[in-house]
C-alpha positions in Angstrom: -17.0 -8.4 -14.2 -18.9 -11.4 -15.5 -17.5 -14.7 -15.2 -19.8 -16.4 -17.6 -22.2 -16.4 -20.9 -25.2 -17.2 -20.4 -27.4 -17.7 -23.9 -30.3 -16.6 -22.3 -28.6 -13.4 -21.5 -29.5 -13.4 -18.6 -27.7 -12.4 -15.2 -27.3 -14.8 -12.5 -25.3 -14.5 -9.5 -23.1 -17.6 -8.2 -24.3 -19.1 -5.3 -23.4 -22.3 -3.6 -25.2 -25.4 -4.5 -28.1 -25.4 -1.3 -28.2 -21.7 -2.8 -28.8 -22.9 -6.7 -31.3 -25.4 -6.1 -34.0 -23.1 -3.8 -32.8 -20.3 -5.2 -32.5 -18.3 -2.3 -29.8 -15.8 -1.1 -29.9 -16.1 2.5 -28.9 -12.4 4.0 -26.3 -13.0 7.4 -27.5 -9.8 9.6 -24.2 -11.0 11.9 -21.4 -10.4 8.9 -20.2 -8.3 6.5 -21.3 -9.2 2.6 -17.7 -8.1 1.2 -15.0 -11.2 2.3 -11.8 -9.0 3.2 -8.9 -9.3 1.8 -7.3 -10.7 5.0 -9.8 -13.7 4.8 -8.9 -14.6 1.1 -4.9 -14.6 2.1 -5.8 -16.6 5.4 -7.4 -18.7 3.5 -5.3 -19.1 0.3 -2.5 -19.9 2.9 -4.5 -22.4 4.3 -5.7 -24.0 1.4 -4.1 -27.2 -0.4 -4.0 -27.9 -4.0 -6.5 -30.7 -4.0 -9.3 -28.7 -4.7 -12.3 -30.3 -5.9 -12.2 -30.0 -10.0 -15.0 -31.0 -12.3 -13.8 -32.1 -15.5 -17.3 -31.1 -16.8 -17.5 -27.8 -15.7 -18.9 -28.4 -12.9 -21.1 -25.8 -11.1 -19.2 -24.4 -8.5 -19.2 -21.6 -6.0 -16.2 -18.7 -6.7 -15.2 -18.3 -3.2 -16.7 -21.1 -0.4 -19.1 -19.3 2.3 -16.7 -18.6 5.4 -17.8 -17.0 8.5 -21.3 -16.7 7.4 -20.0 -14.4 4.7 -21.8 -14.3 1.2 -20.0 -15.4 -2.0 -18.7 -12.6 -4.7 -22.5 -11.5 -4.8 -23.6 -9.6 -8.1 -19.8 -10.3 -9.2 -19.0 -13.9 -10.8 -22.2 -15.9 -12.1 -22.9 -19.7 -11.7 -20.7 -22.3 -13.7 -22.7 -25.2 -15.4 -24.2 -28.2 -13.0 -22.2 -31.4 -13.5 -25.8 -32.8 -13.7 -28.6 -30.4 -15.3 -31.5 -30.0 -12.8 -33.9 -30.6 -16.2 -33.3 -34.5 -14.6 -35.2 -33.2 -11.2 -38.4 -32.0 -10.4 -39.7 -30.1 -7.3 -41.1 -32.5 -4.5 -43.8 -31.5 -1.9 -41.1 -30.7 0.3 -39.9 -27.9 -1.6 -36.4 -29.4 -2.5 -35.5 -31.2 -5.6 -35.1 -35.2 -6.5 -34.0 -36.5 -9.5 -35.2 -38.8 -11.7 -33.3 -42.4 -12.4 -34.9 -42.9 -15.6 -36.0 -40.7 -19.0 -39.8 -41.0 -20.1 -40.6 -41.8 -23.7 -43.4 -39.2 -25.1 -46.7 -40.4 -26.8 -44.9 -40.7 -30.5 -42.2 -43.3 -29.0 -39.2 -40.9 -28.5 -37.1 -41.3 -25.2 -37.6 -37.4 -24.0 -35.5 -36.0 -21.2 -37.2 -36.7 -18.1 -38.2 -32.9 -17.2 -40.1 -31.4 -14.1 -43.5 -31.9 -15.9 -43.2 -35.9 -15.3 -41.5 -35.3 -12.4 -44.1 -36.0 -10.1 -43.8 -37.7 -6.0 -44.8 -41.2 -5.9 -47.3 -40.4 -3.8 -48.8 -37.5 -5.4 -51.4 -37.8 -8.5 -51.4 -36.6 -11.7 -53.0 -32.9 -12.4 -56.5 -33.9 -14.0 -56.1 -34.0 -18.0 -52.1 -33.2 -18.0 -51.8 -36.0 -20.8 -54.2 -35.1 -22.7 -52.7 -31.6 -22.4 -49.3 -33.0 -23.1 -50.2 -34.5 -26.3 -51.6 -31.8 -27.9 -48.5 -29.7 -27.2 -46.0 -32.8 -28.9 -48.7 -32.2 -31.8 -47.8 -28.6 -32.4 -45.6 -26.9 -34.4 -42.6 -25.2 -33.0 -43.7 -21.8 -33.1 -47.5 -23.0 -31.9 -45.3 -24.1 -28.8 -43.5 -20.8 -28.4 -46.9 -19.0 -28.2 -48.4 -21.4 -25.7 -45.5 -21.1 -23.8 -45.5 -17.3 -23.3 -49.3 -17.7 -22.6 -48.4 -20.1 -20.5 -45.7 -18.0 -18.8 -48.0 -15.0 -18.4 -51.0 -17.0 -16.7 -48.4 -18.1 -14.0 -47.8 -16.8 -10.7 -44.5 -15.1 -9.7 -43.2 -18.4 -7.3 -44.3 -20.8 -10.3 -42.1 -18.4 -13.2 -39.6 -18.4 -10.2 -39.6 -21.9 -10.4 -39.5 -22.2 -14.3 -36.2 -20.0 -13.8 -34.5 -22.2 -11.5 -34.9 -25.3 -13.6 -34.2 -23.6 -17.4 -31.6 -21.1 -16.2 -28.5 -23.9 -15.2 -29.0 -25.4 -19.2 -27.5 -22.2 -20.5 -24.3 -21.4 -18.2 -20.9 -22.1 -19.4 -17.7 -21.8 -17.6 -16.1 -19.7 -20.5 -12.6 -19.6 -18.7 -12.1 -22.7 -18.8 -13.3 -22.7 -22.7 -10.9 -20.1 -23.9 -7.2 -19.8 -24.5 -5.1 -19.4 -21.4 -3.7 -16.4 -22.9 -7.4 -14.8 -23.3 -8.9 -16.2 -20.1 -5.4 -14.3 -18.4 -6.6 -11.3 -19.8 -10.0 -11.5 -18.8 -8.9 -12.3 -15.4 -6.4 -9.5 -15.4 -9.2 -6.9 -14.7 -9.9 -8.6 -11.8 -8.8 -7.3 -7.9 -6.5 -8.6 -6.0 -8.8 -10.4 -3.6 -10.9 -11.6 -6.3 -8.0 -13.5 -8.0 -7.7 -15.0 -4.5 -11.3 -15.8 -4.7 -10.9 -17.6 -8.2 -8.1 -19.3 -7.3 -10.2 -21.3 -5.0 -13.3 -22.3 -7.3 -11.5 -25.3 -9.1 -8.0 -26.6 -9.8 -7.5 -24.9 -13.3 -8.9 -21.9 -12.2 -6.6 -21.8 -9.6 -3.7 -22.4 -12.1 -4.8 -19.1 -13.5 -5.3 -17.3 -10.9 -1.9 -18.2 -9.8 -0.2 -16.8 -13.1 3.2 -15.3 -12.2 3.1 -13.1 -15.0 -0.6 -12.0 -13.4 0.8 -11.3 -10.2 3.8 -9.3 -11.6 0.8 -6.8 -13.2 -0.7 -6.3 -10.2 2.7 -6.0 -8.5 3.3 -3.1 -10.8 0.2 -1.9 -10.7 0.6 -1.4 -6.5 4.1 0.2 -7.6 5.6 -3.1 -5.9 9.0 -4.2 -6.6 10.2 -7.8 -7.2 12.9 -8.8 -4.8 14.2 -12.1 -4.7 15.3 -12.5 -1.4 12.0 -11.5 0.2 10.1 -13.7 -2.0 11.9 -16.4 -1.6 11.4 -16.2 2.6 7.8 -15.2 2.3 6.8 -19.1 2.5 10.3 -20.6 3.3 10.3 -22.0 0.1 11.0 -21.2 -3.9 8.1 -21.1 -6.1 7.0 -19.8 -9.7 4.3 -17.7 -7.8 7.0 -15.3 -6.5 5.1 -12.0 -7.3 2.4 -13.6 -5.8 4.5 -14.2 -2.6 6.0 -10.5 -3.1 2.4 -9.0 -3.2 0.7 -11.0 -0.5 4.1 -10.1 1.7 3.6 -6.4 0.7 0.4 -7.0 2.0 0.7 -8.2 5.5 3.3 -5.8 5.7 0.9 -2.8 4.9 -1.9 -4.7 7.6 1.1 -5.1 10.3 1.6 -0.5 9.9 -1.9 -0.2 9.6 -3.8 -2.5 11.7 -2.3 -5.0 13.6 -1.2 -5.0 17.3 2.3 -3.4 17.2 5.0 -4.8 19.0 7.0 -3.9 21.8 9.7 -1.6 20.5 13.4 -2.0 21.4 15.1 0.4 23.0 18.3 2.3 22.5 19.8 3.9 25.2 23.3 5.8 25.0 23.4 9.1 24.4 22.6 10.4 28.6 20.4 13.2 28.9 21.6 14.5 25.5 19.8 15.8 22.6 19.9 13.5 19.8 20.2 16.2 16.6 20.5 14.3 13.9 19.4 10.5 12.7 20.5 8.0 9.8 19.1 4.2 9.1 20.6 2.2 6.5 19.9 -1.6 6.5 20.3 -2.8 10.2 22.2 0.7 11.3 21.3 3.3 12.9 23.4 6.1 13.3 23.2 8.8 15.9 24.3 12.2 16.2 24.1 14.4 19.3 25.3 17.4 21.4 26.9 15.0 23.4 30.2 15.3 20.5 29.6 11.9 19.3 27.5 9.8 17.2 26.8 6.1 17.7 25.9 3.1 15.3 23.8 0.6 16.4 22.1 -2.8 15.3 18.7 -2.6 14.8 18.9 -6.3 15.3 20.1 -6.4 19.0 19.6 -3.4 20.0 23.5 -2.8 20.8 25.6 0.0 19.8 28.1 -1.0 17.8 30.2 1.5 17.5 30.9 5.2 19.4 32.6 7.4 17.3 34.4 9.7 19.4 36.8 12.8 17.8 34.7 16.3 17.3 35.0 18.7 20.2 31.6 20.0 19.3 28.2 19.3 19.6 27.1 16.8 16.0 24.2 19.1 14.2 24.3 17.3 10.8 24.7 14.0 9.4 24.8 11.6 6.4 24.8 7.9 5.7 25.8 5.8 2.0 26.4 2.1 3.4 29.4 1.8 5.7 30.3 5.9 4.9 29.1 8.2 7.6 29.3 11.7 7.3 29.3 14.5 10.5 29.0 18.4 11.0 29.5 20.0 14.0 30.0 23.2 16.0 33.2 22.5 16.0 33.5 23.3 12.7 34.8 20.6 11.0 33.3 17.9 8.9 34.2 13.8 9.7 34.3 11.1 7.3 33.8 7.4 9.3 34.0 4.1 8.8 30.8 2.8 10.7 32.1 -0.8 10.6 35.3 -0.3 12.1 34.5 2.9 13.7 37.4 4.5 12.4 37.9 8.6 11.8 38.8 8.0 7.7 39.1 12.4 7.3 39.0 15.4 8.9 37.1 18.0 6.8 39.0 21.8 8.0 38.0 25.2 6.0 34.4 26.1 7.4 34.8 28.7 9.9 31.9 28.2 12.0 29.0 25.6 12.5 28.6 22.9 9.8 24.4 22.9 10.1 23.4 21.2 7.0 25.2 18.6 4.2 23.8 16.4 1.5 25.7 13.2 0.2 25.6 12.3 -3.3 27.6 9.2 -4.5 31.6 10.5 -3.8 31.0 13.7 -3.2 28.9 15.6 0.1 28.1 19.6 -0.4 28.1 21.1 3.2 26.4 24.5 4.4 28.0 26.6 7.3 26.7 29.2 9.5 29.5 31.2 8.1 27.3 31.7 4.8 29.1 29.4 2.4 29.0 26.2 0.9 31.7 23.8 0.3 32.3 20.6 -1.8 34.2 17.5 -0.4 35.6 14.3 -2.1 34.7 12.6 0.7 37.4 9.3 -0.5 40.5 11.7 -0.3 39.3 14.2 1.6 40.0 16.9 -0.5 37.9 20.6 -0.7 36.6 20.6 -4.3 34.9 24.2 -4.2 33.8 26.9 -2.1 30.0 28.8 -3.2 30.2 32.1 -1.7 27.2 34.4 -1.6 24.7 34.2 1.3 25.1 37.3 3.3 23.7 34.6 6.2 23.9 31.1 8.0 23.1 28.3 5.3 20.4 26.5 6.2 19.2 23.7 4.2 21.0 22.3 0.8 20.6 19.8 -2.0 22.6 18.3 -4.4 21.9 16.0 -7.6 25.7 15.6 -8.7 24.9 18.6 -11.3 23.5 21.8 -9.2 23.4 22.4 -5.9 20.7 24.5 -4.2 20.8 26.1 -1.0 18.6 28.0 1.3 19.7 30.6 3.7 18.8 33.0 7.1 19.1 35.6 4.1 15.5 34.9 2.7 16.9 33.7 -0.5 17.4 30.7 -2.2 20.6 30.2 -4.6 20.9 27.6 -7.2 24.8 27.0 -8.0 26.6 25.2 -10.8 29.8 23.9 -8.4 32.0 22.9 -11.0 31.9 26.5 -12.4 31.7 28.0 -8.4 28.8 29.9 -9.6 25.3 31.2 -8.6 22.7 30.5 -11.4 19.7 31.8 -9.9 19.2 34.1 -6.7 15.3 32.9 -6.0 14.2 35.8 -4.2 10.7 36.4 -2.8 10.2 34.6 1.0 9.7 37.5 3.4 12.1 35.4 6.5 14.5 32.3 6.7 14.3 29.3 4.4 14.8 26.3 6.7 13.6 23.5 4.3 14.7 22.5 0.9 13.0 19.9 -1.7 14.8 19.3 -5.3 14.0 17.0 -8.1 16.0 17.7 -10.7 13.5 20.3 -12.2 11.4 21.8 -9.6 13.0 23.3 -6.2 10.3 23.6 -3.0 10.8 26.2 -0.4 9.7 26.5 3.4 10.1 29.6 5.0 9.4 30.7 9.0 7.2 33.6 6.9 4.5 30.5 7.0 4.9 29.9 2.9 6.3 27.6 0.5 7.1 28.5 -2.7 7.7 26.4 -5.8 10.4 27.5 -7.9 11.6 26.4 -12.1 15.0 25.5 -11.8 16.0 26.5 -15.2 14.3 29.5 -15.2 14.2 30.4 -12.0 11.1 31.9 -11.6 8.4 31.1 -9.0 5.6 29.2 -10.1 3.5 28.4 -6.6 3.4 30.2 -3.9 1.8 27.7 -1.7 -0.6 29.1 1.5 -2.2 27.9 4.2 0.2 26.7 6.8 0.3 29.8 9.9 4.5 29.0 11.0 7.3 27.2 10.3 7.6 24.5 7.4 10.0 22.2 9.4 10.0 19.4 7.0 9.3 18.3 3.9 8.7 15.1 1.6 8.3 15.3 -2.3 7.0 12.2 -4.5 6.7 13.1 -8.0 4.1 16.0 -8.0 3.0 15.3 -4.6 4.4 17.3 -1.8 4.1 16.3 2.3 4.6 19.7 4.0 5.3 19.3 8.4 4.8 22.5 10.2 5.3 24.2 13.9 1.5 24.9 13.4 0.4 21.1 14.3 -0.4 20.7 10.9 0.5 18.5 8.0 -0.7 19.2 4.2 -0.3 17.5 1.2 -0.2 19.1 -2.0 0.2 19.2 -5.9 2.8 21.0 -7.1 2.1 21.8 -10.5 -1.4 23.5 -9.9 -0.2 24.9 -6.5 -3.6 23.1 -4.9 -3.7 21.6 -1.2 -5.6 18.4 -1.8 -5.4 17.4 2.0 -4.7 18.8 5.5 -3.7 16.1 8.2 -5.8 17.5 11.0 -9.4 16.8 12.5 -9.7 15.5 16.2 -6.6 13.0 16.0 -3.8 16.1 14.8 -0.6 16.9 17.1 -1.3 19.0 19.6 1.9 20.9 18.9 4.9 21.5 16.3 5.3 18.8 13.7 9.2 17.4 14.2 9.7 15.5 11.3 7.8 13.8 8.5 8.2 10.4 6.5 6.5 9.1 3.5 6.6 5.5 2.9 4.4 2.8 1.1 0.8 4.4 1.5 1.6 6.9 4.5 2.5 9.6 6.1 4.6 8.9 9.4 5.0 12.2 11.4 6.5 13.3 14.6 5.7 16.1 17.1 6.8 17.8 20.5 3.6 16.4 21.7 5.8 13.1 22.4 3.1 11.1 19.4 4.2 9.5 16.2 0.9 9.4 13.9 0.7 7.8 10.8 -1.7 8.9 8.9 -3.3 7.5 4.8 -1.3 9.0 2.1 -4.6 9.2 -0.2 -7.3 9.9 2.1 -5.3 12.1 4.8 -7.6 9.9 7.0 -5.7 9.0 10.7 -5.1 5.6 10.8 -3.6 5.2 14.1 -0.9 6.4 16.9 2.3 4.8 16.7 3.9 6.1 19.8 2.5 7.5 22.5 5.2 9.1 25.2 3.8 9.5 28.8 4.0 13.0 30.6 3.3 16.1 29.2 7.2 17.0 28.4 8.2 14.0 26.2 9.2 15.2 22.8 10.4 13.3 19.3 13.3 14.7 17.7 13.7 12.7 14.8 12.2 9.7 12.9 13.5 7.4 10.1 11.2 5.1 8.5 12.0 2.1 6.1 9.2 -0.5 4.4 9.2 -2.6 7.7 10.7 -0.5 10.3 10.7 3.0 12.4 13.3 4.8 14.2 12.5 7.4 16.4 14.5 9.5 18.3 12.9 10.8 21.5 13.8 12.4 25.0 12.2 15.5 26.7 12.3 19.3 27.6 12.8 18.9 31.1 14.3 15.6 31.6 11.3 13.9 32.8 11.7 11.6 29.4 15.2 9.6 28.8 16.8 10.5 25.5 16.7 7.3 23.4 15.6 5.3 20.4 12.5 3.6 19.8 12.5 1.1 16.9 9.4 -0.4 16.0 9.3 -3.5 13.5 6.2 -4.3 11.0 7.7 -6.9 8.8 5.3 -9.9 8.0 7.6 -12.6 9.5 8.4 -11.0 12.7 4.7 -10.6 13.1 3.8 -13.9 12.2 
């Protein structure tokens, strides 16, 4: 985008003021042309308010030269010269002086000393030049026009080149500064992030734009960036009216720290033996762990303690929920616990399933649970209470979600039921998967499938009919992660794919030379990427838009190490690993990315 009008209409490209005056670009074969993003918040950080201002537009460079970078080339156009060069004239050195005095002309006027009087001291006059002079003062203006293209075309290329350099800088004008704030806002709304930061540093009121809170809060939206007090208020230690400024350049670092930068030691969690850990909630600074040990444990993310042990099933813990200090257990013991993570206290003891409780989901008071005894039951999980039984699998309930209006289950019966609980009964029987549904996806209007017959299907929840029947994994769809039309699809095959589902199209497969070497665990979506586990003992994450690898976030040693579970937040990742033949410890790994704990 242009920065500024030129009458001439023509193009110029900013340049610092060495640059402007020989009119070269000097190419840096040692750096990159584009300044990063990382160099502009460095340097925005680092940069005080004093910035040199020119009260008279003065011509100044959008972006200084850093590293031996160049400055917004092709993008943002030269502002007008405090002092227009027609004062200065071209010396024998090549570089330009500047007159102290104007000339008067042969009729008596005071004329603007140009580069045609401009001479060196030294250095005559060209033979007949006043002569020559006088005649063109005699003309008429449009006799001077046409000796000025003939005098344009009789030139050489270095001597137009020159002409440029001294008329060009007469017809520049900084027009943000000209217009309205509420106009120049809008013309600097189309701009990049990192260009804003590039503006902000060519003069004080352009940095007063470029600064805009109510700009900032655009592009925050545009990233799909929320505005939360409490971080923006820590980002700098201090409260400013830039605070979607603070929230985006936090998001930022944030998004460098996963992608980029070196990652930190992780703590470690150690507690459940030799055990394997089954299940895995994070909330805030909890963790909560479930194992085959009979117990779960809560732990602080913060020291790295357990905090508490919650000890009462007789069986091995297979499914879990979390909602704040709530914590919600299956087991094989057949019952389901409600706890009070603080305090660590058993609040109920859920009795009526008659065999393993495999699966649950957790929505506001209430938690649906699915049994190996091929039912489904609803809890108030404040009194305790059984609200309904769903009977109609003929097999072990696999997989369920709940919206607080339907619940939908999937089954070792190869069929898929959608339920309206308050009524106890089946709406749909979505039949069509050839083996056992083991995954579930639900928003409210479309219900997503995995199957061990190597499909997913995508299914109309108010009709019930299947509208995808998506293809291309070769096993087991172990997990699954929907965002609006875009599915993240984990399988036993190595593989992770990521597609729409309202065409049914695979836009991207998470492979190439960088993919697991074995069955995908468990998957997370967060910010811009994918965060997946595997029995190869690797966490990967991976670009959401590109399916590009971006790097390994774990990397167990041996052959046997294996991770069971992960749990990902904006800043942090739990992961729950051990091995196959106890040559790994069972524990947790949490690894941090927030911006202050990597400044």
């Amino acid at each position: 985008m242009s920065a500024v009008v030129q009458h001439s209409n023509q193009t110029n490209t900013i340049r610092d003021d060495d640059e402007s005056r020989n009119g070269t670009f000097p190419e840096d074969p040692d750096e990159d042309d584009e300044l990063t993003l990382e160099d502009e918040l460095e340097t925005d950080e680092a940069m005080t308010d004093d910035v040199e201002t020119d009260n008279s537009s003065s011509a100044v460079s959008l972006g200084r030269k850093r590293k031996g970078t160049q400055v917004m080339k092709g993008s943002v156009e030269e502002l007008p010269s405090k002092k227009p060069l027609k004062d200065a004239f071209l010396d024998d050195s090549g570089t330009y002086s500047v007159l102290n005095s104007p000339e008067q002309n042969v009729n008596g006027d005071q004329r603007p000393s140009t580069p045609r009087s401009a001479r060196n001291q030294d250095a005559p006059l060209p033979p007949n030049i006043v002569d020559w002079l006088q005649i063109f003062d005699g003309w008429t203006h449009t006799d001077r026009l046409i000796a000025i293209n003939e005098l344009i075309y009789s030139c050489e290329p270095l001597q137009v080149r020159h002409m440029m350099e001294v008329i060009e800088p007469q017809f520049q004008r900084d027009f943000i500064s000209l217009l309205p704030k509420e106009l120049s806002l809008y013309v600097l709304s189309f701009l990049e992030p990192k260009d804003l930061l590039r503006a902000a540093q060519t003069c004080q009121y352009w940095r007063v734009l470029a600064d805009d809170n109510l700009l900032w809060r655009e592009k925050c939206r545009e990233a799909g960036i929320g505005h939360r007090k409490a971080m923006s208020d820590r980002v700098h230690g201090r409260l400013s009216t830039g605070q979607w400024k603070n929230t985006f350049l936090h998001h930022h670092k944030v998004e460098m720290n996963w992608r980029q930068r070196p990652i930190r030691p992780s703590k470690v969690l150690k507690g459940h033996d030799d055990h394997v850990i089954t299940c895995l909630q994070f909330s805030g600074n909890r963790v909560v762990s479930g194992s085959d040990d009979n117990t779960l444990k809560v732990w602080s993310i913060i020291t790295g303690k357990v905090i508490k042990t919650l000890l009462g099933h007789t069986g091995g813990v297979w499914s879990s929920q979390m909602q704040g200090n709530l914590v919600i257990s299956g087991s094989t013991d057949r019952t389901l616990r409600v706890w009070n993570a603080e305090t660590g206290r058993c609040l109920h003891t859920l009795y009526g399933h008659t065999s393993t409780v495999r699966c649950m989901c957790l929505y506001e008071k209430k938690v649906v649970s699915g049994s190996r005894d091929a039912t489904l039951r609803i809890w108030d999980v404040e009194s305790g209470e059984c609200l309904h039984v769903l009977v109609g699998h003929i097999a072990a309930v696999r997989c369920v979600q709940y919206n607080g209006k339907l619940v939908v289950s999937g089954a070792y019966d190869y069929v898929v039921r959608v339920w309206d609980p308050e009524r106890e009964h089946c709406l749909h029987q979505l039949q069509g998967h050839a083996n056992r549904v083991y995954s579930l996806q639900f928003d409210g209007t479309h219900i997503i499938s995995g199957s061990l017959d190597t499909t997913i299907r995508v299914w109309d929840v108010e009709t019930g009919t299947c509208k995808h029947i998506l293809t291309g994994h070769q096993s087991l769809t172990s997990g699954m992660e929907l965002r609006g039309s875009m599915l993240v699809s984990g399988n036993a095959d190595s593989t992770v794919k990521i597609w729409d589902i309202t065409t049914g199209q695979c836009l991207l497969t998470l492979s190439g030379p960088h993919k697991h070497s074995s069955a995908v665990t468990c998957l997370q979506l967060i910010r811009k990427f994918v965060i997946t586990s595997s029995d190869d003992g690797s966490v990967k994450l991976w670009d959401l838009k590109t399916g590009a690898f971006v790097r390994n976030l774990v990397q167990l040693s041996g052959s046997a190490g294996v991770v069971w579970r992960i749990r990902a937040s904006e800043t942090k990742l739990v992961c729950a690993v051990g091995s196959r033949n106890g040559s790994e410890e069972t524990k947790l790994l949490v690894l941090d990315f927030d911006a202050e704990s990597q400044s």
